[in-house]
C-alpha positions as CSV (number, residue, x, y, z in Angstrom):
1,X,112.3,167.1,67.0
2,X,112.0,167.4,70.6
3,X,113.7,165.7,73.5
4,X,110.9,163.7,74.0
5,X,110.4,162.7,71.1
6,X,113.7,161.6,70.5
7,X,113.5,159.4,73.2
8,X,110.9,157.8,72.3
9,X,111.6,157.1,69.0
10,X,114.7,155.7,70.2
11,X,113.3,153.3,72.7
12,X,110.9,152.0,70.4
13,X,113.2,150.7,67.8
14,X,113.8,147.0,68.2
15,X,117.2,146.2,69.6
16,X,119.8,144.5,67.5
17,X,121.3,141.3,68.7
18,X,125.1,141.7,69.5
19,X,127.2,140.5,66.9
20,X,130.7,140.6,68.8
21,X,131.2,137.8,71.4
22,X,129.4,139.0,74.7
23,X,133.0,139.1,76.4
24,X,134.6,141.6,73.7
25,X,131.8,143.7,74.0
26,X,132.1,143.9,77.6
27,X,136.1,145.0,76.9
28,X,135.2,147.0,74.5
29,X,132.8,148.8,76.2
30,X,135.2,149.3,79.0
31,X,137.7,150.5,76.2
32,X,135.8,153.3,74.6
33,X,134.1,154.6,78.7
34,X,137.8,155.2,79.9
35,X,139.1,156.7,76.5
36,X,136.0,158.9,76.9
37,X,136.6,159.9,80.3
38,X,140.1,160.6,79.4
39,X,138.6,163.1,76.9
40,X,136.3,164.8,79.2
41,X,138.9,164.9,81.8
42,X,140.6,168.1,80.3
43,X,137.2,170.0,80.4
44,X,136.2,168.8,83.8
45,X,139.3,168.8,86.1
46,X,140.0,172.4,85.7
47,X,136.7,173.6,86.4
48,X,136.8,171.4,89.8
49,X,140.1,172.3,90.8
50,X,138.8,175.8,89.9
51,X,135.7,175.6,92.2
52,X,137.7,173.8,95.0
53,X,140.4,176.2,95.3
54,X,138.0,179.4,95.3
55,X,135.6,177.6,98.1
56,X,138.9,177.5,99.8
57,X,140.1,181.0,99.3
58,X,143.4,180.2,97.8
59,X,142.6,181.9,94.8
60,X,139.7,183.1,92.7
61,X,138.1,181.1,90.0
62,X,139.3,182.8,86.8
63,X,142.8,182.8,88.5
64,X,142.6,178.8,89.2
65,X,141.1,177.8,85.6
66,X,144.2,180.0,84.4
67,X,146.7,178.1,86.0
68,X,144.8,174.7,84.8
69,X,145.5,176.1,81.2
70,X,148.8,176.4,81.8
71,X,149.2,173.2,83.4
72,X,147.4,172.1,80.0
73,X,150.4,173.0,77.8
74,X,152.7,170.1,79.0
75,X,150.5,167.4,78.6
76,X,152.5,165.0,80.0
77,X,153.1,166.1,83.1
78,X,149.2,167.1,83.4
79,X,147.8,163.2,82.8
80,X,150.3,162.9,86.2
81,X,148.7,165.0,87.9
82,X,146.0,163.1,90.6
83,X,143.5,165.2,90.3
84,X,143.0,164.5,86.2
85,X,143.6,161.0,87.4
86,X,140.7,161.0,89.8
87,X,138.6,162.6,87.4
88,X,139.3,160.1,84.6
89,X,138.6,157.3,87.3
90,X,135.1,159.5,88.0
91,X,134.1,160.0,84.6
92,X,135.3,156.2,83.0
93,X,133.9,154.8,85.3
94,X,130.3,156.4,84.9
95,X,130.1,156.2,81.2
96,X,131.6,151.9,81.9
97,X,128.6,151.3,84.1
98,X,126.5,153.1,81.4
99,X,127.8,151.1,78.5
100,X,127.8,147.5,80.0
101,X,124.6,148.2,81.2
102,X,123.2,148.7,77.5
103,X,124.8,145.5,76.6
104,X,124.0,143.2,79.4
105,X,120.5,144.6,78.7
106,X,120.5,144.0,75.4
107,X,121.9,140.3,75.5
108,X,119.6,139.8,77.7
109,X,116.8,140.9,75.5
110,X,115.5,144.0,78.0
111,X,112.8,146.5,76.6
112,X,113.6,149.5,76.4
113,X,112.2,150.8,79.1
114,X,113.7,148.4,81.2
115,X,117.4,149.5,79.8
116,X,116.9,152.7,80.4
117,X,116.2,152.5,84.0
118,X,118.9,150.4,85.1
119,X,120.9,152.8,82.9
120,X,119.5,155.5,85.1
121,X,119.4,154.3,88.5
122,X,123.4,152.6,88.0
123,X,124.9,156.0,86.5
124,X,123.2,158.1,89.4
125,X,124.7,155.8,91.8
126,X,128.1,155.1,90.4
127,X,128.6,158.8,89.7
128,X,127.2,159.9,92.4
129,X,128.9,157.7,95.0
130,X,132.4,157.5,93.4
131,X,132.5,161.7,93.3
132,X,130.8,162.5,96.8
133,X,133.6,159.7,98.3
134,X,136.0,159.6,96.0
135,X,137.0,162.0,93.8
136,X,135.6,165.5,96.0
137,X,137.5,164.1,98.7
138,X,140.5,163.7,97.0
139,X,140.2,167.3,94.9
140,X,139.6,169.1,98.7
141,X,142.2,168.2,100.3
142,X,144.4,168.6,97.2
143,X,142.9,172.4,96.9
144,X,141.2,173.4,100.2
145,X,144.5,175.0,101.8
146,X,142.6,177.9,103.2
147,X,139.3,177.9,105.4
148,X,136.1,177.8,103.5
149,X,134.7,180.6,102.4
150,X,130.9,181.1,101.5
151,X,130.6,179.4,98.1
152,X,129.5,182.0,95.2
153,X,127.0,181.7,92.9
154,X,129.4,181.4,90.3
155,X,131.1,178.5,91.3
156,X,127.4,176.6,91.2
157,X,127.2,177.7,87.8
158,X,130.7,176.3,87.0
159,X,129.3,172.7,89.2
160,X,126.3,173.1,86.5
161,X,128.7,173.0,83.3
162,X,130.4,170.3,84.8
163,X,127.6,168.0,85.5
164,X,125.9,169.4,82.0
165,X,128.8,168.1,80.1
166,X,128.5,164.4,82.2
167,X,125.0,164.1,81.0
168,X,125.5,165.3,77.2
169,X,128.6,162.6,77.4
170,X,126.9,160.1,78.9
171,X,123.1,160.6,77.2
172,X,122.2,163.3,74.9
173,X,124.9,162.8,72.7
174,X,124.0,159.2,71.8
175,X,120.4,159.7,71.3
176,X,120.6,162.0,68.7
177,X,123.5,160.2,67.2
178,X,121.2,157.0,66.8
179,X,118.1,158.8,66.4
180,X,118.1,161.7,64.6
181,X,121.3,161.1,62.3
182,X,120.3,156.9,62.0
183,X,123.8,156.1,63.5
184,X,124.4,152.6,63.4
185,X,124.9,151.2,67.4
186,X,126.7,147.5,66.4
């Protein structure tokens, strides 16, 4: 079944009154976004530092996502570390917006066509605004010791799988969860 398709079949299915207080969903949903930016945050803040510090010179790429990995083995001390921190705020933050949307929109009876362009239009802007002045910011001074350097092409590609694995987090995953394998959403 294609994309599309999936979509559509999705938005076309009759939305289910919420049967949880509105104010514990809201909690709930704020819950389950940070626990899931927490999760992504191990993929996605060693591929930025990664790009960062190579734009900068300091290192190479490969060299900078090996560090990361070591950095990874003492998990403690890595969850201290700002950068995963800035990247958890990034990435909850994002997938909050894109939760309570859904159920504000669905309290409120929305169609679904309705839902999913506030969903849209709030996650472009929340994501887009807190990294471009918030967390790149943050992760370039942290990283950018050296004077920049021309960016490679395979630091876009590593900008691409970060962003990739946003979306999938954020959209893909839950459509075809609901749709294709008739996972309850309650």
């Amino acid at each position: 079944m294609a994309t599309q398709e999936l979509l559509e079949e999705f938005f076309s299915q009759p939305k289910e009154p919420l049967d949880v207080a509105f104010t514990h969903r809201i909690l709930i949903d704020i819950f389950v976004s940070f626990l899931a930016g927490f999760f992504l945050s191990w993929f996605i803040t060693p591929m930025d530092a990664a790009v960062i510090e190579s734009m900068s010179g300091k290192t190479t790429l490969l060299s900078s996502l090996s560090t990361s990995i070591k950095q990874m083995t003492k998990p403690y001390q890595y969850m201290r570390l700002l950068e995963f921190g800035v990247v958890v705020v990034t990435y909850g933050a994002t997938y909050m917006i894109k939760n309570i949307t859904d159920t504000v929109c669905i309290a409120s009876n929305q169609s679904a066509s309705s839902t999913a362009f506030w969903q849209f239009w709030l996650v472009f802007v929340v994501n887009g605004g807190l990294s471009v002045l918030y967390k790149d910011p943050i992760l370039t001074k942290r990283f950018g010791l050296k004077s920049s350097t021309p960016l490679p092409l395979f630091s876009y590609l590593w900008w691409v799988a970060r962003d990739s694995c946003n979306v999938l987090g954020a959209f893909l995953f839950f459509f075809v969860c609901h749709v294709k394998h008739k996972v309850a959403i309650k």
